[in-house]
PDB file with one MODEL, atoms N, CA, C and O in Angstrom:
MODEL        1
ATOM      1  N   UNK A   1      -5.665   6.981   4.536  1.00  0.00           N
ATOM      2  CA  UNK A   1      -5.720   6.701   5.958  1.00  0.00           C
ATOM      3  C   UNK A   1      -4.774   7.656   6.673  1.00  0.00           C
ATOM      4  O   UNK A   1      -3.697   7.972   6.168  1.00  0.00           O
ATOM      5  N   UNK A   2      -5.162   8.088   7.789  1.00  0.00           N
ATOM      6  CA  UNK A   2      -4.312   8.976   8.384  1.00  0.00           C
ATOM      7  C   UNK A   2      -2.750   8.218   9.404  1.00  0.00           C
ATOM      8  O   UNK A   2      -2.255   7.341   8.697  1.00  0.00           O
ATOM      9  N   UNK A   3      -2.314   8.298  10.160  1.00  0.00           N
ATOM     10  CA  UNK A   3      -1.023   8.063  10.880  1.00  0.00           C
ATOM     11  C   UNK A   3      -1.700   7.202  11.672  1.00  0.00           C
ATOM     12  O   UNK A   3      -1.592   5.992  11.470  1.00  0.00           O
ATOM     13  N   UNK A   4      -2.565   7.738  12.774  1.00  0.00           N
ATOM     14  CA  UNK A   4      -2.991   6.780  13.598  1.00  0.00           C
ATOM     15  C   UNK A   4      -4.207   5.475  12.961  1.00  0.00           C
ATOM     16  O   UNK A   4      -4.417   4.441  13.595  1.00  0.00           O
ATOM     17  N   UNK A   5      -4.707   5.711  11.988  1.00  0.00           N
ATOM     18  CA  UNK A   5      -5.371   4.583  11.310  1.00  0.00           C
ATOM     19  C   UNK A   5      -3.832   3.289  10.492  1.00  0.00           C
ATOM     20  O   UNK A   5      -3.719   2.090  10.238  1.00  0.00           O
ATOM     21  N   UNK A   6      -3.045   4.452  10.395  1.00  0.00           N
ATOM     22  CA  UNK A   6      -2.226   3.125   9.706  1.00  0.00           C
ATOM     23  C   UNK A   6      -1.333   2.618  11.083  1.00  0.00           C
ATOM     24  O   UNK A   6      -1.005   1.432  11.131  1.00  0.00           O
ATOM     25  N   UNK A   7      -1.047   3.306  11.913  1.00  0.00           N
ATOM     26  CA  UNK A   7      -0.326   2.290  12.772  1.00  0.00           C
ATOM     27  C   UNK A   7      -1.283   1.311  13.699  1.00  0.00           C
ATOM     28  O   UNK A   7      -0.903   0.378  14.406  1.00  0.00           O
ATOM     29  N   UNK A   8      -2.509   1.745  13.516  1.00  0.00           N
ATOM     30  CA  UNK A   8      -3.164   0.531  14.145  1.00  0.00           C
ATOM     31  C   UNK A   8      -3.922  -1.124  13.291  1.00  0.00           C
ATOM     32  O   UNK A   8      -4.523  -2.136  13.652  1.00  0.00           O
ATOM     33  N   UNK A   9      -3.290  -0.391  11.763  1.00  0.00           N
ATOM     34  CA  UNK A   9      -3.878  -1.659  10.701  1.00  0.00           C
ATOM     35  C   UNK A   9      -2.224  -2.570  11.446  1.00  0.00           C
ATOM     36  O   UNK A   9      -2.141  -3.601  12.113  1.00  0.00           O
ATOM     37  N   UNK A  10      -1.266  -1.726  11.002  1.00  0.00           N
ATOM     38  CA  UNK A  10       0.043  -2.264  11.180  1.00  0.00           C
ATOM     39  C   UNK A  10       0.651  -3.145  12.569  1.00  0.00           C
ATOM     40  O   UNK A  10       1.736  -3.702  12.735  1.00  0.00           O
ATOM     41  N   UNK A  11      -0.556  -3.005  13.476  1.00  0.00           N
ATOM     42  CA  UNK A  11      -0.130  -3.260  14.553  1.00  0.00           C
ATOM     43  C   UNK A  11      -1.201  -4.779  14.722  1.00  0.00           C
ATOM     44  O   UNK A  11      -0.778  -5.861  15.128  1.00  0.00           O
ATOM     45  N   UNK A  12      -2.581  -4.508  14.315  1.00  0.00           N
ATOM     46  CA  UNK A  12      -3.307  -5.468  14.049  1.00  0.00           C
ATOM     47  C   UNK A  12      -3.174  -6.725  12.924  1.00  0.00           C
ATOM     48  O   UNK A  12      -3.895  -7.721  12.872  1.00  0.00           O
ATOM     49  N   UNK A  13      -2.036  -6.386  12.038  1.00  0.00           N
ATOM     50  CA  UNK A  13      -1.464  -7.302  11.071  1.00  0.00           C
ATOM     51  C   UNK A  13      -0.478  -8.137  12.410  1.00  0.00           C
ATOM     52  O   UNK A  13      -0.598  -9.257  12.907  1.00  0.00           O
ATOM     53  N   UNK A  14       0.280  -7.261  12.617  1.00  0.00           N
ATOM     54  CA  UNK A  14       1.631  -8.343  13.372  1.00  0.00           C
ATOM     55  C   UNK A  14       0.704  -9.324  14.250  1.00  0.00           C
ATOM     56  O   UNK A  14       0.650 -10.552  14.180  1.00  0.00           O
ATOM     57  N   UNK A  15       0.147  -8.650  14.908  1.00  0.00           N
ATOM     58  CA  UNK A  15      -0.980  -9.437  16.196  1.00  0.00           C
ATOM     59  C   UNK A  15      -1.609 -10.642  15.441  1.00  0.00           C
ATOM     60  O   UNK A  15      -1.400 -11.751  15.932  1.00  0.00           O
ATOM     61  N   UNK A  16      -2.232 -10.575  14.493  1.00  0.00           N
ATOM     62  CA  UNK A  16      -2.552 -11.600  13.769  1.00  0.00           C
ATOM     63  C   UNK A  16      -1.160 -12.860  13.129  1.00  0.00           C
ATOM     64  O   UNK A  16      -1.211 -14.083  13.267  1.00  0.00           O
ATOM     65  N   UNK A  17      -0.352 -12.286  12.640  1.00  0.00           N
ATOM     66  CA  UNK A  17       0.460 -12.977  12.068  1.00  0.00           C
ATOM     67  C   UNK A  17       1.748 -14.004  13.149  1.00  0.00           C
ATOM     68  O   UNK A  17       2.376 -15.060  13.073  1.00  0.00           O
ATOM     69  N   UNK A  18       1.561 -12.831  14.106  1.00  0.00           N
ATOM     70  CA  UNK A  18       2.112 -13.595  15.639  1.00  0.00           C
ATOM     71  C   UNK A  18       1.598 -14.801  15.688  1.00  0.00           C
ATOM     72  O   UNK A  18       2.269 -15.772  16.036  1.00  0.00           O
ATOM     73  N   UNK A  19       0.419 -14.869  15.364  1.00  0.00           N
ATOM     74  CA  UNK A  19      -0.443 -15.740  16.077  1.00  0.00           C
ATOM     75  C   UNK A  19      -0.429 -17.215  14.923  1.00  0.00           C
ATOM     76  O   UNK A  19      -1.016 -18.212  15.344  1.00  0.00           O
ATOM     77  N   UNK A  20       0.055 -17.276  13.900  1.00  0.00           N
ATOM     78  CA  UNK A  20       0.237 -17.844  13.176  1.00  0.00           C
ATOM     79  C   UNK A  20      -0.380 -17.769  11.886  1.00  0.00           C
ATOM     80  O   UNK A  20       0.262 -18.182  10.921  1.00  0.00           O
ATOM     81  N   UNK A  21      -1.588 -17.279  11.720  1.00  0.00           N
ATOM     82  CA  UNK A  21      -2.440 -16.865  10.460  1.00  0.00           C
ATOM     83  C   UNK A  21      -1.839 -15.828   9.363  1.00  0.00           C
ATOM     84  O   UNK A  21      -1.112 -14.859   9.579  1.00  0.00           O
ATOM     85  N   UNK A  22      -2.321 -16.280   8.192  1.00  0.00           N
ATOM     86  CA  UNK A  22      -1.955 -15.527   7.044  1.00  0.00           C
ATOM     87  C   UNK A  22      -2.969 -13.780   7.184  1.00  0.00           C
ATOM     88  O   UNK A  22      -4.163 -13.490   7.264  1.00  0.00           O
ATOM     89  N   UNK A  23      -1.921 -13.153   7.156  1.00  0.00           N
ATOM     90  CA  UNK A  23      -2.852 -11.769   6.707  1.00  0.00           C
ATOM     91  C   UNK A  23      -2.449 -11.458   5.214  1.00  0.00           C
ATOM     92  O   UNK A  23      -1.564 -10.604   5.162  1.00  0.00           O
ATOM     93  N   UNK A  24      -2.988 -12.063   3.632  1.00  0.00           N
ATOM     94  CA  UNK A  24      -3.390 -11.556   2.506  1.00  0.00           C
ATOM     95  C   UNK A  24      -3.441 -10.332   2.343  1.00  0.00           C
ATOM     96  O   UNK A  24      -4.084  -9.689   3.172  1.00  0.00           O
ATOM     97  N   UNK A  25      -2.688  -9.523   1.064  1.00  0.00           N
ATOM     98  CA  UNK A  25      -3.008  -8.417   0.740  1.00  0.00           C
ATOM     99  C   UNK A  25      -4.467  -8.097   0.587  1.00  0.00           C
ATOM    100  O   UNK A  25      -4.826  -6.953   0.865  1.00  0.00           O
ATOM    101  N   UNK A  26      -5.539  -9.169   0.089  1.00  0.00           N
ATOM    102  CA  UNK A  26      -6.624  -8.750  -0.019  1.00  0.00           C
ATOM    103  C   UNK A  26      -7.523  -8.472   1.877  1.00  0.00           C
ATOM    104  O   UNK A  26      -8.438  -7.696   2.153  1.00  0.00           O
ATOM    105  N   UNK A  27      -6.886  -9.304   2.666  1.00  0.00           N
ATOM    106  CA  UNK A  27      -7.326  -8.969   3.714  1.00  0.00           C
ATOM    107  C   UNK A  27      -7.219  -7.290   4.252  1.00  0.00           C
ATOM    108  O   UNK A  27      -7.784  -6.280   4.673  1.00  0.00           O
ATOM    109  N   UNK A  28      -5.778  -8.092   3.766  1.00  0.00           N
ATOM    110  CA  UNK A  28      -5.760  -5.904   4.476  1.00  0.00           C
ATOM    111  C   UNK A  28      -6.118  -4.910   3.632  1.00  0.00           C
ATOM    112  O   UNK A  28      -6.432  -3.812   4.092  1.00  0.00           O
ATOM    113  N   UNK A  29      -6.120  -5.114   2.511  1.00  0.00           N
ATOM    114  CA  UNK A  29      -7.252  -3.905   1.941  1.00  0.00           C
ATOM    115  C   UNK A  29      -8.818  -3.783   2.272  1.00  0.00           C
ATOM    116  O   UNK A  29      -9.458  -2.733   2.328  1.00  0.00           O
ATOM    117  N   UNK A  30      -9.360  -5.258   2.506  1.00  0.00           N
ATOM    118  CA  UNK A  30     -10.297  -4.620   3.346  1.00  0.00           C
ATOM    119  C   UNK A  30     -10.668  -4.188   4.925  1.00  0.00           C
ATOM    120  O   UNK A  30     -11.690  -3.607   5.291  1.00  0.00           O
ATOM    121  N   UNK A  31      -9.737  -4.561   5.615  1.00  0.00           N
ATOM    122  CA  UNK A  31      -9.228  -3.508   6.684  1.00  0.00           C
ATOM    123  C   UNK A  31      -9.213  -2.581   6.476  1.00  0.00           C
ATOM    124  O   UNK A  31      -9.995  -1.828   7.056  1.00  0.00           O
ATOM    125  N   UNK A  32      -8.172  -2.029   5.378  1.00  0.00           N
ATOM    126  CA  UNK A  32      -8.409  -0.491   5.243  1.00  0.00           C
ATOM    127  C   UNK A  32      -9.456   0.030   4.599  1.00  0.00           C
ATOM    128  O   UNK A  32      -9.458   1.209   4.244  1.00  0.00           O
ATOM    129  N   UNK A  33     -10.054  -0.460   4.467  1.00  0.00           N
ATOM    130  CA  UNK A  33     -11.633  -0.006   3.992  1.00  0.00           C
ATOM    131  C   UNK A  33     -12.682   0.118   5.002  1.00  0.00           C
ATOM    132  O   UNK A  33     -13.521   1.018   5.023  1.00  0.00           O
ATOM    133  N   UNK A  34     -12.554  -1.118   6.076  1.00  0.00           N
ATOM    134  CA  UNK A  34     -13.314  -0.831   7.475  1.00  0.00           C
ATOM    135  C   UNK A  34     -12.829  -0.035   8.049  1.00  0.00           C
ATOM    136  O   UNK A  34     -13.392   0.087   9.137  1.00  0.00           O
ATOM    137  N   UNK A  35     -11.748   0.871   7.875  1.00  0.00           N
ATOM    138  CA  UNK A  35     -11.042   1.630   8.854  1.00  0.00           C
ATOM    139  C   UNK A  35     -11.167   3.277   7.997  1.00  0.00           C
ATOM    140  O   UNK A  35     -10.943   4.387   8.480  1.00  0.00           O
ATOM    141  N   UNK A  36     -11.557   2.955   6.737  1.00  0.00           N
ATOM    142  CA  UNK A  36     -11.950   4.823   6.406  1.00  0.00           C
ATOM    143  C   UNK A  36     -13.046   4.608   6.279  1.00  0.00           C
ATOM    144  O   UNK A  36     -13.555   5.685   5.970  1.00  0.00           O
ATOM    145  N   UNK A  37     -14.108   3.537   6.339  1.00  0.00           N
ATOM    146  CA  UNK A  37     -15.194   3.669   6.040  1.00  0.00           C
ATOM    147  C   UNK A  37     -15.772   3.459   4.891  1.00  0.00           C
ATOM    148  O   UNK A  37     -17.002   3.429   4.848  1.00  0.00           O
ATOM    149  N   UNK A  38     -15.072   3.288   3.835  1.00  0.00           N
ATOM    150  CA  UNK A  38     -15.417   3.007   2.251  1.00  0.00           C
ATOM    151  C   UNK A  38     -16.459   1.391   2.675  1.00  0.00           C
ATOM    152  O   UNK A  38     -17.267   0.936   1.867  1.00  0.00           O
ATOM    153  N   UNK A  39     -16.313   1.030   3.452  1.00  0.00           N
ATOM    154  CA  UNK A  39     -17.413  -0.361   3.698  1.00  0.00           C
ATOM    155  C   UNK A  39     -17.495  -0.029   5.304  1.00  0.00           C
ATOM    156  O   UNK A  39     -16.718   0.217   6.226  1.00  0.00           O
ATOM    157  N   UNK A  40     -18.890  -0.170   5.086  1.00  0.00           N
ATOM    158  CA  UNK A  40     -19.322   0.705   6.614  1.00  0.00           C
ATOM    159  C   UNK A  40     -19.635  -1.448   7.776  1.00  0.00           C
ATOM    160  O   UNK A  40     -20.063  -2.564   7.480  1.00  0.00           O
ATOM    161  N   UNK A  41     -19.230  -0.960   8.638  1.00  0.00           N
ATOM    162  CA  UNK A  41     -19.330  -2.332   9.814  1.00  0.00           C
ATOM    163  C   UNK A  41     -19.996  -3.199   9.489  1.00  0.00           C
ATOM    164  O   UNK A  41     -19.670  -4.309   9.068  1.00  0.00           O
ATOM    165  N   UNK A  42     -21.444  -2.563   9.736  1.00  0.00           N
ATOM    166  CA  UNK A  42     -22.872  -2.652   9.596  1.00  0.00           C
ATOM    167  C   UNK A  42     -22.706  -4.266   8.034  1.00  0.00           C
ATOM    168  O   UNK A  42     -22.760  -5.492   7.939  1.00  0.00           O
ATOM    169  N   UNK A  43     -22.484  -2.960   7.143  1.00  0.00           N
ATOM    170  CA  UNK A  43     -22.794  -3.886   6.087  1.00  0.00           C
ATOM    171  C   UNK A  43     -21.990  -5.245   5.623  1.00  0.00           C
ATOM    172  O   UNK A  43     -22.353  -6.265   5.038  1.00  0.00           O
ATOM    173  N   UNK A  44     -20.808  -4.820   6.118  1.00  0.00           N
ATOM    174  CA  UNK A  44     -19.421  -6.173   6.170  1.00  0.00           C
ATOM    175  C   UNK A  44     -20.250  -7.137   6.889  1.00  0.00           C
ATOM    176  O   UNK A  44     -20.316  -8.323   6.565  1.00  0.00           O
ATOM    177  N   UNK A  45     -20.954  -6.556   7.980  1.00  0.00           N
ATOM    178  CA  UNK A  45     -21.272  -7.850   9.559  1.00  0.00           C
ATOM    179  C   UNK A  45     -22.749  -8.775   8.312  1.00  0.00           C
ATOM    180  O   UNK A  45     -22.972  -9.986   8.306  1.00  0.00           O
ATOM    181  N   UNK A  46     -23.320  -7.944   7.629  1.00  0.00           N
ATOM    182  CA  UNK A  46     -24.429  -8.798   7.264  1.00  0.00           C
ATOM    183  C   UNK A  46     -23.769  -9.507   5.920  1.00  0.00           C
ATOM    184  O   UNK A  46     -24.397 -10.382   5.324  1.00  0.00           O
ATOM    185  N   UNK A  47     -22.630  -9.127   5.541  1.00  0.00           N
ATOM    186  CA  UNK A  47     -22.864  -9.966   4.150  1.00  0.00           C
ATOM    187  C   UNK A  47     -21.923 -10.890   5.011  1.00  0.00           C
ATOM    188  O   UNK A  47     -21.745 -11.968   4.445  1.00  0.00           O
ATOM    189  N   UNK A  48     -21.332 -10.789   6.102  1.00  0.00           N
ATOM    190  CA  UNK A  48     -20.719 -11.868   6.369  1.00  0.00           C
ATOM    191  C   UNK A  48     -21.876 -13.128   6.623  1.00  0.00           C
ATOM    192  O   UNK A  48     -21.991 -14.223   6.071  1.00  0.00           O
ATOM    193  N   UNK A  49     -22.723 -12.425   7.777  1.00  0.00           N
ATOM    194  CA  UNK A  49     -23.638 -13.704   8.043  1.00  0.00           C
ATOM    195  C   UNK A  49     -24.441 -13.899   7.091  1.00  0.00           C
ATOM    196  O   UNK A  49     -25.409 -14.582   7.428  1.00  0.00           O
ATOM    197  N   UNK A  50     -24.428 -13.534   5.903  1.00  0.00           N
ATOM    198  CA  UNK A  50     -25.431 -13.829   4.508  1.00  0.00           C
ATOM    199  C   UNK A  50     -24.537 -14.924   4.008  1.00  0.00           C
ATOM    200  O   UNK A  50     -24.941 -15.616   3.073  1.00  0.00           O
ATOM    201  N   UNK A  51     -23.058 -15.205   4.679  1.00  0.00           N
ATOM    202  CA  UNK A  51     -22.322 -15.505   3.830  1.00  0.00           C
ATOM    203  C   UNK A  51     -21.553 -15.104   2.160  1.00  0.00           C
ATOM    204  O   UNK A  51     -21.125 -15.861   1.289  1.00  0.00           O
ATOM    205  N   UNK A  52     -21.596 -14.220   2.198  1.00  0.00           N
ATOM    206  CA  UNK A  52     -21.102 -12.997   0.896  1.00  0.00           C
ATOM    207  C   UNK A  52     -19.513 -12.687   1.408  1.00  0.00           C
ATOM    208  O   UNK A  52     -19.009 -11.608   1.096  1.00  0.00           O
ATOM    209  N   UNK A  53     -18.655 -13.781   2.295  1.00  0.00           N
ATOM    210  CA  UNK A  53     -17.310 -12.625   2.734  1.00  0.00           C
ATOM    211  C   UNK A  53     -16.551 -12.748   1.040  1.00  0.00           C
ATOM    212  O   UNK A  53     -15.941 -11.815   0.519  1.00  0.00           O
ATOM    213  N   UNK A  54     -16.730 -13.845   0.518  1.00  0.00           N
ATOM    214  CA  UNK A  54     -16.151 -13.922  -1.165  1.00  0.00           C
ATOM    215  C   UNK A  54     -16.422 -12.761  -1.473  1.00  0.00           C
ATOM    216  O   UNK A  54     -15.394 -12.137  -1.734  1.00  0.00           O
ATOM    217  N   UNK A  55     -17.392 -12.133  -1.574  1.00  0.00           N
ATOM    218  CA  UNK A  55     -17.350 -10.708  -2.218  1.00  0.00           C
ATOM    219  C   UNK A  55     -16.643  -9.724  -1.865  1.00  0.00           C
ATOM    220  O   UNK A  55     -16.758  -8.675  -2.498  1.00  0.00           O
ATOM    221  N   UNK A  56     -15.719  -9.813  -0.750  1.00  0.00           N
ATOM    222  CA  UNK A  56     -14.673  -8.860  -0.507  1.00  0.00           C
ATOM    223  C   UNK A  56     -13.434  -9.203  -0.420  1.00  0.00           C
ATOM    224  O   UNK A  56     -12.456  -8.462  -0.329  1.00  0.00           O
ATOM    225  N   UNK A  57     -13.495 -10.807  -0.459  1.00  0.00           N
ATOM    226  CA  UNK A  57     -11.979 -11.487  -0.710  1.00  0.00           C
ATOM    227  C   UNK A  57     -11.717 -11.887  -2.417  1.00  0.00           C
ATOM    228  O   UNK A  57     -10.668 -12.039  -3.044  1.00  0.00           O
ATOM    229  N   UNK A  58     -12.881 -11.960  -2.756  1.00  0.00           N
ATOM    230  CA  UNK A  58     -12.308 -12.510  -4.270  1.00  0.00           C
ATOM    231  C   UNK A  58     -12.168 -14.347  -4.203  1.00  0.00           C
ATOM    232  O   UNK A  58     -11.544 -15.046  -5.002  1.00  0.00           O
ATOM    233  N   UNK A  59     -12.823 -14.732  -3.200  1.00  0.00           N
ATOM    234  CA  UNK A  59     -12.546 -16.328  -3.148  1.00  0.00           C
ATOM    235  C   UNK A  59     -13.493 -16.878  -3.492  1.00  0.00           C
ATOM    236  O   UNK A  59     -13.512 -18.109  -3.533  1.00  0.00           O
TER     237      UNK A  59
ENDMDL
END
């Protein structure tokens, strides 16, 4: 990830965690995967509504 991809995972962690929610190492690795592209939007958005997010959390 380049400088400006990591200060905006880093900035989107606190924002979340402000807020009271757990951000998981496994979460944020796949952040950084929506953010170089190694898992393209598209396909995250359908296995979500397929219900498949276990397949990228491991749950």
């Amino acid at each position: 990830m380049d400088e400006k991809q990591i200060k905006a995972l880093r900035q989107a962690v606190a924002s979340v965690e402000m807020e009271g929610f757990n951000m998981t190492d496994k979460k944020k690795q796949l952040c950084e995967k929506l953010l170089t592209g190694a898992v393209s939007y598209e396909k995250f958005l359908a296995d979500c509504k397929a219900g498949k997010l276990s397949a990228y959390l491991g749950s």
